[in-house]
C-alpha positions in Angstrom: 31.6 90.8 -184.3 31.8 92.3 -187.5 29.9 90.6 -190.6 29.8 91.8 -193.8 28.3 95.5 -193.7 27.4 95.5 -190.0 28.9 95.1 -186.6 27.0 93.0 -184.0 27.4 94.5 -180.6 26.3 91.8 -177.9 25.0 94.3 -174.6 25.5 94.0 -171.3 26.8 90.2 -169.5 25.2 88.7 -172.6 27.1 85.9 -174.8 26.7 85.4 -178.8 27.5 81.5 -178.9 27.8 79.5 -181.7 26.0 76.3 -180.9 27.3 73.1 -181.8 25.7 70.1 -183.1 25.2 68.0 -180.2 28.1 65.6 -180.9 28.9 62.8 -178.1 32.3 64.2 -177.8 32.6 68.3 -178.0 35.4 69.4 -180.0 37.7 70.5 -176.4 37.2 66.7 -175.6 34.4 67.1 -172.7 32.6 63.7 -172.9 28.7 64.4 -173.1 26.9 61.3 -171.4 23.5 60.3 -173.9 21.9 61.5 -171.5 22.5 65.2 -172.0 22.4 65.4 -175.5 18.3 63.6 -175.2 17.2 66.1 -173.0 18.6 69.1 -174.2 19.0 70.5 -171.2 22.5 71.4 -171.4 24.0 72.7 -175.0 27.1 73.8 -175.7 28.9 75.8 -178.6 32.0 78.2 -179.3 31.7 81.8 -177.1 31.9 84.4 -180.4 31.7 87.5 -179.1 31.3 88.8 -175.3 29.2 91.7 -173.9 31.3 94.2 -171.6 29.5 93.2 -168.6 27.1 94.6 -165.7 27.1 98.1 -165.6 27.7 99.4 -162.4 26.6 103.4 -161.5 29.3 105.5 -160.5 29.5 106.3 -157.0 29.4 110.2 -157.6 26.1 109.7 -159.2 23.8 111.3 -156.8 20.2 111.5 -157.5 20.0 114.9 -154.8 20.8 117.6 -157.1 19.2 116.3 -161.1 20.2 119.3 -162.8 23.8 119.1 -161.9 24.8 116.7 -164.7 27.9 115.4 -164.3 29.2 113.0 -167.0 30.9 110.0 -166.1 32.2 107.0 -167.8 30.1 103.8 -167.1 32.0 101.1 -165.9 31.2 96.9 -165.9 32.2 94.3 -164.2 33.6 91.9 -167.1 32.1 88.9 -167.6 34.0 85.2 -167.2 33.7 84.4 -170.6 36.4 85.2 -173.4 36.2 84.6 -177.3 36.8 81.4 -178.0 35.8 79.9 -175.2 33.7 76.5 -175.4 30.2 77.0 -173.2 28.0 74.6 -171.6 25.0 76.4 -171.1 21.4 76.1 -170.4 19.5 75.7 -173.3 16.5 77.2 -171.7 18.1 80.7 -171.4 19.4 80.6 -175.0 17.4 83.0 -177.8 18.1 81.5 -181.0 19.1 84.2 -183.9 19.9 84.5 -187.4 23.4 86.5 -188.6 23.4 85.9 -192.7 22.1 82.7 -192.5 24.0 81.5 -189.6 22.5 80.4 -186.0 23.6 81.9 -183.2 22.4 82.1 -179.5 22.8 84.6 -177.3 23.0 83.8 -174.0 23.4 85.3 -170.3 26.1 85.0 -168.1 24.0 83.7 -165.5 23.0 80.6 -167.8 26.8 79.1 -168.4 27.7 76.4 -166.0 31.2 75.9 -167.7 33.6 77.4 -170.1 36.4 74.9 -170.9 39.3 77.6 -172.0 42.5 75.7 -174.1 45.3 78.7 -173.1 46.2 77.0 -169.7 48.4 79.9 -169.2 45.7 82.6 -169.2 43.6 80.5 -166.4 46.5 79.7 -164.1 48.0 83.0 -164.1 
């Protein structure tokens, strides 16, 4: 995410969500009981921007011989999540921050319970 002089890099299978207001009905049309929204429990906002996932070590990466140094590209499995996305999440593992006076959350992957998607396309394919 780019802002005005910076770029915000989210790391890892971590989620910058923009969290809505707690609305009865969220703006994909998911129905949230009166229940949910008391407790707080479950939130939900609008996936804007996506880490590139767990890093995984490469398999030639052996620890026997340290000063052979081999450089290798890192690669991740990719999270679920895409940009755009709207999240239910678990409010628990949400870290509230401030980007030029907006609130954001970021979020793990391991907290979202649902991402409702509106390219029907892109999930059935």
């Amino acid at each position: 995410m780019k802002s005005k002089n910076k770029q915000i890099l989210v790391v890892g299978d971590r989620l910058l969500i923009r969290p809505d207001k707690g609305d009865k009905t969220s703006p994909a049309g998911l129905y949230l009981p009166p229940s949910v929204i008391e407790k707080q429990e479950v939130k939900a906002g609008i996936v804007v921007e996506v880490g590139p996932g767990i890093p995984l070590g490469a398999p030639d990466d052996i620890v026997d011989e340290p000063w052979n140094d081999s450089k290798s590209d890192v690669k991740y499995i990719p999270t679920q999540a895409e940009i755009g996305d709207y999240a239910l999440y678990l409010g628990k593992a949400a870290i509230e921050l401030e980007i030029e006076q907006k609130g954001y959350l970021i979020v793990p992957q391991s907290a979202i319970l649902i991402l409702i998607r509106d390219d029907i396309d892109k999930i059935v394919s």
